[in-house]
C-alpha positions as CSV (number, residue, x, y, z in Angstrom):
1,X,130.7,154.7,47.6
2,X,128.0,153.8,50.4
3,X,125.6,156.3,48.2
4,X,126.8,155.0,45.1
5,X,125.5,151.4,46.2
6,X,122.2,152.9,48.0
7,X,121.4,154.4,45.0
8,X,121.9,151.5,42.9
9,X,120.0,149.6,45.2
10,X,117.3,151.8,45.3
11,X,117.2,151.8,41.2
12,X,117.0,147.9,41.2
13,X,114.1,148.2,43.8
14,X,112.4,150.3,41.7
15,X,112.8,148.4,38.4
16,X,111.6,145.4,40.1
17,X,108.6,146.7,40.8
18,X,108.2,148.1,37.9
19,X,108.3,145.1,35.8
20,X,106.2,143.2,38.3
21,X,103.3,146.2,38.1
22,X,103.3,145.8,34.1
23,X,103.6,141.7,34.6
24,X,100.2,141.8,37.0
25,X,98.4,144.3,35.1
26,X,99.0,142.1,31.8
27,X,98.1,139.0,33.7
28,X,94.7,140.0,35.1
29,X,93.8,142.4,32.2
30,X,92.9,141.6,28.7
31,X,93.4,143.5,25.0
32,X,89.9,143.8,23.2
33,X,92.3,143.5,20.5
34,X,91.8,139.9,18.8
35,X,95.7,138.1,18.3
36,X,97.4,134.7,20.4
37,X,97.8,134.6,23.6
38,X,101.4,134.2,24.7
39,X,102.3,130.4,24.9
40,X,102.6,128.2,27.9
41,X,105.9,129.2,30.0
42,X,106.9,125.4,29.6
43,X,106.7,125.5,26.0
44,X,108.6,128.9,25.5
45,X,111.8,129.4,23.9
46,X,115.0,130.7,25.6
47,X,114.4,133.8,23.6
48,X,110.7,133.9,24.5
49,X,110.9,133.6,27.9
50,X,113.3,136.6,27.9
51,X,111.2,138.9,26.1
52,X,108.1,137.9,28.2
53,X,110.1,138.6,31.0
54,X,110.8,141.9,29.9
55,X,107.5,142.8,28.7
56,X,104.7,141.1,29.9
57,X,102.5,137.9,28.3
58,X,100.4,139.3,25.2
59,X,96.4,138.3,26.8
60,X,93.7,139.3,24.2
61,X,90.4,139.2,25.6
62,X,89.4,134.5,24.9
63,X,86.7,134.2,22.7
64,X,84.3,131.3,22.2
65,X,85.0,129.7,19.3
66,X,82.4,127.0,19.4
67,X,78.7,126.8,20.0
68,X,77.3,123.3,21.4
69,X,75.9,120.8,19.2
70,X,72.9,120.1,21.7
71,X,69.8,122.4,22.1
72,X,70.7,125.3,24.5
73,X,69.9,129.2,24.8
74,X,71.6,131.8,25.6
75,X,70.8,133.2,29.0
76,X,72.3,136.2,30.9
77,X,73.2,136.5,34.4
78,X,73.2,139.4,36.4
79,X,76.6,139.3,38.7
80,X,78.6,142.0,40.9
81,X,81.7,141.0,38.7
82,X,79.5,142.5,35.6
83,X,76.6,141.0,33.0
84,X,77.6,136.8,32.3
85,X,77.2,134.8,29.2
86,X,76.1,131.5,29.7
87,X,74.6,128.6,27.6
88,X,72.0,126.7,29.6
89,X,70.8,123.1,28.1
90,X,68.1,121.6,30.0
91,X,67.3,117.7,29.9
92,X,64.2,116.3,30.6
93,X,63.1,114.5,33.8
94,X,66.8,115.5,34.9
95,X,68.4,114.1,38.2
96,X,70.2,117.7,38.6
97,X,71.8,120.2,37.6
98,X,75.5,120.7,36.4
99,X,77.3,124.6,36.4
100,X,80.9,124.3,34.3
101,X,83.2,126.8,35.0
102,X,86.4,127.2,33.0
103,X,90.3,128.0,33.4
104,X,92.3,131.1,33.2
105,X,92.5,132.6,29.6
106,X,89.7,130.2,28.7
107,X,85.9,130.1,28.1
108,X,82.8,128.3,28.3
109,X,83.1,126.6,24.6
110,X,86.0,124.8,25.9
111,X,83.7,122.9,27.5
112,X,81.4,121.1,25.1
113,X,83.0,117.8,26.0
114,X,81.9,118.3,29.5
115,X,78.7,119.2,29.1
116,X,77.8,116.5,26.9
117,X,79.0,114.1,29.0
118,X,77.2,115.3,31.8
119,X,73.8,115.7,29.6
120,X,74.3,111.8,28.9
121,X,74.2,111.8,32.1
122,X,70.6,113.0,32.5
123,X,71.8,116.5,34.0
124,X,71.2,119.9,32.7
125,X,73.9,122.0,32.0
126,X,74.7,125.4,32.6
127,X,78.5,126.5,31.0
128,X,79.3,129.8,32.1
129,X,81.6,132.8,30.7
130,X,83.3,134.1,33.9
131,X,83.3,137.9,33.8
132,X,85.8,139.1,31.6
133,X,86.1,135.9,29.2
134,X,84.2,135.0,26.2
135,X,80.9,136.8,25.7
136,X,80.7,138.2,29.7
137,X,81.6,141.8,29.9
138,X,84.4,143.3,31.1
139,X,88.4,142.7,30.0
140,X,89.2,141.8,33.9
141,X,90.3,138.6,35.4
142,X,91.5,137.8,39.2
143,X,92.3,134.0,38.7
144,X,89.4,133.3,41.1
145,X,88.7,136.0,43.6
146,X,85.9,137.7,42.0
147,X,85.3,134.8,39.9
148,X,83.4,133.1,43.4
149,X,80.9,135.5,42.9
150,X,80.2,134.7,39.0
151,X,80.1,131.2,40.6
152,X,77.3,132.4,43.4
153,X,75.4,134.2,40.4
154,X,75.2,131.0,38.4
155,X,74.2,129.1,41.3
156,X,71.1,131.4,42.4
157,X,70.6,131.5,38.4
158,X,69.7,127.5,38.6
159,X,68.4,127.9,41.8
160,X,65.7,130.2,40.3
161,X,64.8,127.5,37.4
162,X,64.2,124.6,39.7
163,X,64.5,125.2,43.6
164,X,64.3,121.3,44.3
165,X,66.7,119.6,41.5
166,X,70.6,119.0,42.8
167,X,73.1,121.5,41.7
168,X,76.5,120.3,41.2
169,X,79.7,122.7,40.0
170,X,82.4,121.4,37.9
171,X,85.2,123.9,37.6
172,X,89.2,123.6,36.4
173,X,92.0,125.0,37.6
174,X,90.8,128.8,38.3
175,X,87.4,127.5,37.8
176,X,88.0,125.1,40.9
177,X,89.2,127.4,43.2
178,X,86.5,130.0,42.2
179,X,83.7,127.3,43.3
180,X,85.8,126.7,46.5
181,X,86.0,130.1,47.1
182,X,82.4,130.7,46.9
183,X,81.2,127.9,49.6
184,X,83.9,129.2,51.8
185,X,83.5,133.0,51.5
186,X,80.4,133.3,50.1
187,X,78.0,131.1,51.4
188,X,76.6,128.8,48.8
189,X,75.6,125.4,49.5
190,X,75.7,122.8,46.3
191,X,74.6,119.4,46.6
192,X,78.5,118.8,44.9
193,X,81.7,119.6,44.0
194,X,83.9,118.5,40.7
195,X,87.1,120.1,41.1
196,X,90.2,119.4,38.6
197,X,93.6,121.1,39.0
198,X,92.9,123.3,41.9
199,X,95.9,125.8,42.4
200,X,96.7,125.7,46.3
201,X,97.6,129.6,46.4
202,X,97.7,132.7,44.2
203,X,101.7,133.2,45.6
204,X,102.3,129.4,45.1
205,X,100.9,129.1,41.3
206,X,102.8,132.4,40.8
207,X,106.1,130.7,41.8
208,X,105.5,127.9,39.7
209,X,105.5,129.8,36.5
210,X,108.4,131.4,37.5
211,X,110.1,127.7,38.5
212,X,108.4,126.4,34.2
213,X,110.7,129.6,32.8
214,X,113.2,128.1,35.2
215,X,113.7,131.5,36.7
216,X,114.1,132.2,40.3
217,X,111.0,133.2,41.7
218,X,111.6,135.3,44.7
219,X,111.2,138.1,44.7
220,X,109.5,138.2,41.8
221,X,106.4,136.4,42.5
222,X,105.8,137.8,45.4
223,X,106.0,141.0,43.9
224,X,103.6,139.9,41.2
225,X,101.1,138.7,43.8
226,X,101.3,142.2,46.0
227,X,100.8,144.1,42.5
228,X,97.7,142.0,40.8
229,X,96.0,142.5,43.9
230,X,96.7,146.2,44.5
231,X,95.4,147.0,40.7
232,X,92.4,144.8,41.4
233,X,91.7,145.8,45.0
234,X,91.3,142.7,46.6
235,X,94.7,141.3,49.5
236,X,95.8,138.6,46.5
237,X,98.1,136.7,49.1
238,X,94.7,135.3,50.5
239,X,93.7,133.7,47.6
240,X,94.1,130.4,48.8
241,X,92.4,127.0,47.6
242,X,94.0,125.3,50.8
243,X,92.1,127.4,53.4
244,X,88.9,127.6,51.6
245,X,88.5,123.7,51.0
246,X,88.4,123.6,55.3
247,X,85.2,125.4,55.0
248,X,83.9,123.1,52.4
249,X,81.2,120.7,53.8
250,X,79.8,119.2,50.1
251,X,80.4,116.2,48.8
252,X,83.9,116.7,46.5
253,X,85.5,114.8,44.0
254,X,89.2,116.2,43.4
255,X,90.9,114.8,40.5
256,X,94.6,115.7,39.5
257,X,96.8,115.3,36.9
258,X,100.7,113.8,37.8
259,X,102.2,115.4,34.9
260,X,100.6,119.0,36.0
261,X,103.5,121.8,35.5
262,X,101.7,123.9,37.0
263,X,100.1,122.8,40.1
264,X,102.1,120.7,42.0
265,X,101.2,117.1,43.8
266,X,102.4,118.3,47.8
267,X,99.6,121.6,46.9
268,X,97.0,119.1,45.7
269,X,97.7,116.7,48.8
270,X,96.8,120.0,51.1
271,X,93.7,120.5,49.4
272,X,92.5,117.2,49.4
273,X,93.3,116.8,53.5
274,X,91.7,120.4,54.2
275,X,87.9,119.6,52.9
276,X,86.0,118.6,55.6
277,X,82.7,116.8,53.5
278,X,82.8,113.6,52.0
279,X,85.6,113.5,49.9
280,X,87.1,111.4,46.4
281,X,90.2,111.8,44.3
282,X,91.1,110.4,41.2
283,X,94.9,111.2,39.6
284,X,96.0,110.8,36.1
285,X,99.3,109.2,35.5
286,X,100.3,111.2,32.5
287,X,98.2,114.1,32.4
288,X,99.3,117.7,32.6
289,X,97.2,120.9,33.2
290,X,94.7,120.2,30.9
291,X,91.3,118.3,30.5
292,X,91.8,114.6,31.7
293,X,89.4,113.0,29.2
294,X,91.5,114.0,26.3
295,X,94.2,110.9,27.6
296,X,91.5,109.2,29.8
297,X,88.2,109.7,28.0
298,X,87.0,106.1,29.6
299,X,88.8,106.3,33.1
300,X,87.3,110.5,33.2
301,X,83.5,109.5,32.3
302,X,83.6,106.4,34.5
303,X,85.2,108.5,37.7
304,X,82.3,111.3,37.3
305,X,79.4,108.7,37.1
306,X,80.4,106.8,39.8
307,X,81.0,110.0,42.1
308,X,77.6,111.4,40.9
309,X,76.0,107.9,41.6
310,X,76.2,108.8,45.4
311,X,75.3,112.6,45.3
């Protein structure tokens, strides 16, 4: 009997795991294969959320589907995470210089809005294919580990046009932590920060997923977190936005959205208290994880100018 139930346990072990490798190596590895990427966990059916479960999210590579309707070139930038794809729109007589970096399963043509806004600014604008995404090689992602260093490479890249001119990042979600990852970690010193959605932890946004499918989500998460980062050969339980905002000296403007599924308000607080610079945050009653100026167009613009009026 006592083997009997060893056994068993050990075959429940093992399946466990085994579902959690496939689950990480569909999360941080993309089809070249064009198709829809599996929905958002919130918006699945009973039925859907069983099958993904079982087998994985479907995670073809994200193409641009846009190209900006201001003057830009294409430029490419050399990084360790493999050769980026960015679009870089200079203004004239501009008072600095803006990177955008996007969210997971996303890239840079999601960003027009930004970009605009920022070029009506009177910045230049740099939006950026993280390795993996859009027209940057590679079919890899790491939600922001190795992301930071597509961040640094689009940072010396603007550093190179104009060594004097301000350079501000704007990033979402793994975009955010990827810019707070590379000041902590990696060195780089903007004159700003524009951080929306920020996930505090690689484990934590992992267990809120599982909490959207309204599954339990140890050990599951935790399982998914120990595989991603054994296929991608980086510790993924020390991904966290929390612990690299306390190294974070430059002035930051945080903003948040109330309605986020996905990141939660206690995670946001952390981040918020840990950055040690100048600091601003601005939250979004009814906004989810997504781009705040689609609900708050006015309130979004007006926040930005007013934070960049004191960089």
């Amino acid at each position: 009997m006592k083997r009997r139930l060893l056994w068993g346990l050990l075959l429940g072990f093992l399946a466990l795991n085994g579902v959690a490798f496939l689950h990480a190596w569909r999360f941080t590895h993309f089809t070249a294969e064009p198709g829809r990427h599996t929905g958002n966990p919130e918006q699945l059916s009973a039925l859907d959320k069983a099958w993904v479960l079982l087998t994985g999210i479907k995670n073809p590579k994200p193409r641009n589907l846009g190209t900006p309707a201001f003057a830009f070139r294409t430029v490419t930038i050399p990084s360790a995470s493999g050769r980026l794809e960015a679009w870089y729109s200079p203004v004239e007589n501009a008072k600095g210089r803006v990177a955008l970096f996007h969210g997971y399963t996303s890239n840079k043509s999601k960003l027009l809005t930004e970009a605009a806004v920022f070029r009506q600014l009177g910045y230049s604008v740099l939006l950026v294919d993280f390795a993996g995404n859009g027209g940057s090689e590679g079919l890899q992602t790491t939600v922001g580990f190795r992301e930071s260093a597509d961040v640094a490479a689009a940072y010396a890249f603007l550093l190179r046009q104009d060594s004097v001119a301000p350079v501000i990042l704007y990033g979402a979600s793994m975009g955010a932590v990827a810019i707070l990852r590379a000041e902590s970690e990696l060195g780089i010193r903007p004159a700003a920060n524009i951080v929306e959605c920020p996930y505090g932890s690689m484990l934590q946004t992992a267990q809120n997923r599982f909490s959207a499918m309204h599954v339990p989500a140890f050990p599951m998460a935790n399982l998914l977190v120990f595989w991603g980062g054994v296929q991608n050969g980086f510790w993924a339980f020390d991904l966290d936005a929390t612990t690299f905002a306390r190294h974070v000296t430059a002035p930051t403007l945080l903003m948040w959205g109330e309605a986020d599924p996905r990141v939660t308000r206690p995670e946001t607080d952390a981040i918020y208290a840990a950055l040690r610079g100048p600091k601003q945050r601005r939250d979004f009653p009814k906004a989810g994880h997504e781009p705040y100026w689609r609900k708050y167009p006015q309130q979004w613009q007006t926040t930005i100018a007013g934070f960049l009026k004191h960089v």
